[in-house]
PAKOL-142098 format. One record per residue: x, y, z of N, C-alpha, C, O, CB in turn. Coordinates in steps of 0.02 Angstrom, whole numbers, plus 50000, padded with zeros to 5 digits. Glycine has a CB too. Layout:
XYZXYZXYZXYZXYZ
...
//
This chain:
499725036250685500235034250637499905031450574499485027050581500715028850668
500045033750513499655032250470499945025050438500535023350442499585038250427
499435021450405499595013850389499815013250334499495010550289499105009250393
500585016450328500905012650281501045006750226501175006550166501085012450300
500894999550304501024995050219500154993050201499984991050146501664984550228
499534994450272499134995350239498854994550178498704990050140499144998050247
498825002950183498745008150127499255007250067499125009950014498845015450158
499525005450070500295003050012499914997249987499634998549934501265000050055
499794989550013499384984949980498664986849945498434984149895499284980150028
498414991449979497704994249940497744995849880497474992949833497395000149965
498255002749878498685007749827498825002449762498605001849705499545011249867
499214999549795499744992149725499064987349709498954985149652500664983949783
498644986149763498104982349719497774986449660497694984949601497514980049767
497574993049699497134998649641497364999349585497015000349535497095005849657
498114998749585498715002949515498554997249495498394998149436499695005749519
498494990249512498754984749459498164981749423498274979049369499174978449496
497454981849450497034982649446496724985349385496374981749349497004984549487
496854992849370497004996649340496394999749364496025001849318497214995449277
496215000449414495605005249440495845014049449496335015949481495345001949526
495445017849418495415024149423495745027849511496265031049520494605025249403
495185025749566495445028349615495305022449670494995017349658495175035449625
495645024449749495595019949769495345025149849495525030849861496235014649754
494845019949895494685019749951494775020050027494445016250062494585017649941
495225024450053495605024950094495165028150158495125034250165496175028650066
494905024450194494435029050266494045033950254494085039550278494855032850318
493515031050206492765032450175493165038750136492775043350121491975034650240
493935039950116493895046850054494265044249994494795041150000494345055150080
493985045449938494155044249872494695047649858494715053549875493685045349828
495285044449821495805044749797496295044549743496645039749726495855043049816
496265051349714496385047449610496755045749618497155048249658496495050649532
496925038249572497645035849544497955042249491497625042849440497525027549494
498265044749495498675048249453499035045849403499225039949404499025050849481
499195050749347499675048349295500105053449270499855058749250499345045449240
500755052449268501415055249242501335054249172501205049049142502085051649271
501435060249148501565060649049501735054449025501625052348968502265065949015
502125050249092502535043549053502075038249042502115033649000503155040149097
501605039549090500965032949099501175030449161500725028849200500945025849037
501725029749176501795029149268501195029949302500925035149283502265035049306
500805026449353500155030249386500685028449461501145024549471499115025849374
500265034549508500505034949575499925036849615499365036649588501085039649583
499975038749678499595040649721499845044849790500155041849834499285035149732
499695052349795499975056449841499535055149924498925055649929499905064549805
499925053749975499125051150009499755051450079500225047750096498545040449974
499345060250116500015058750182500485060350172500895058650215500255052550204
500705063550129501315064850106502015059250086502615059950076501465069050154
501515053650088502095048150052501855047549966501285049149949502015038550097
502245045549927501895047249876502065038749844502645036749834502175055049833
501415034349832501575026849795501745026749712501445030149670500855021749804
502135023349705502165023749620502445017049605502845013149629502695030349583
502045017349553502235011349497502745009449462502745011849405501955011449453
503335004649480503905003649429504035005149363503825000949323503984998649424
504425011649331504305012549283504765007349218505355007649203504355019449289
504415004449200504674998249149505314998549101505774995249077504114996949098
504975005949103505805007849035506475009449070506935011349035505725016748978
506555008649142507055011649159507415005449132507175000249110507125014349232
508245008149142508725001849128508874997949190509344994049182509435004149097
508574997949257508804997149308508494989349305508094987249263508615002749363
508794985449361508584978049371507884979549381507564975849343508934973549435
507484983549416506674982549439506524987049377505944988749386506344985749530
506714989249330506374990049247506464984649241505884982849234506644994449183
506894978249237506944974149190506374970349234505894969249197507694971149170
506294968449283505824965149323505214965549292504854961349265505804967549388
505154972449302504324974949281504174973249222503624971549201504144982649279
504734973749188504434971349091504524962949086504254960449037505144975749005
504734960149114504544953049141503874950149180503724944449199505044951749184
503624955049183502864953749224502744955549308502194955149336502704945049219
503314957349339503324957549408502874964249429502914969249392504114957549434
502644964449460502034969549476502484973749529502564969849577501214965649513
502764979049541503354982949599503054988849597502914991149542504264983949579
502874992549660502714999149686503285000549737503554996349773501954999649720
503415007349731503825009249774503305016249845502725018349847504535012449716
503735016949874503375019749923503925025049964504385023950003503045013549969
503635031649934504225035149956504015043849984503555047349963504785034849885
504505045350035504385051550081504875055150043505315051350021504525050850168
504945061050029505085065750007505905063749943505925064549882505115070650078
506295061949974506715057149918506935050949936507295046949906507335060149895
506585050650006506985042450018506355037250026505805038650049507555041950105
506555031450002506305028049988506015022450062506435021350105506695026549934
505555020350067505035019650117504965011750136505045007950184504315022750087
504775011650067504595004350070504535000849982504615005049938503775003750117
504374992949958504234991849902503704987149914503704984149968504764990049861
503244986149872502944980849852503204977849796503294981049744502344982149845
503394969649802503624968049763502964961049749502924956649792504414967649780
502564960849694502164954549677501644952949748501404947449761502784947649661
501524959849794500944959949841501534959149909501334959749967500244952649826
501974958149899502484957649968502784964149989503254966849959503144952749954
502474966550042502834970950039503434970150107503484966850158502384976850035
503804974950072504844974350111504814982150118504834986350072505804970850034
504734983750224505194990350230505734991050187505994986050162505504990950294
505914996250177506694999150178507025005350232507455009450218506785002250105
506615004150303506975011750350507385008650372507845012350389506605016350413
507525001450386507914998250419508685000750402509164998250430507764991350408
//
């Protein structure tokens, strides 16, 4: 079973960090970037990403307030968040 919130705290440290790639069971891993500047990471087929700031949504407004939020998500549903290094399932 692969380590989810793990690998999710690694991921959200790397993105915030602002480190290029990150270290996952001795294999290197680019942080990626969306045209928008969004960076993410495909890893397992969950894919981590970075709160994108401009949305109009409450966690845009969060993020442009300073709150550090990764989301963590399987094909469209959403997995899990890191919110400020905490991370909160959402399969429940």
């Amino acid at each position: 079973m692969e380590n989810i919130k793990e690998n999710g705290l690694k991921i959200f440290n790397a993105i915030f960090e602002q480190k290029k790639s990150i270290e996952i069971d001795d294999i290197e891993y680019p942080i990626k970037k969306f045209a928008s500047g969004i960076k993410y990471v495909d890893l397992f087929g969950y894919r981590y990403i970075e709160q994108n700031r401009n949305k109009k949504s409450e966690w845009g407004k969060k993020a442009r307030e300073g709150h550090k939020i990764m989301w963590i998500i399987k094909g469209r549903r959403y997995v899990a968040q890191i919110l400020d290094g905490q991370y909160k399932d959402l399969k429940k």
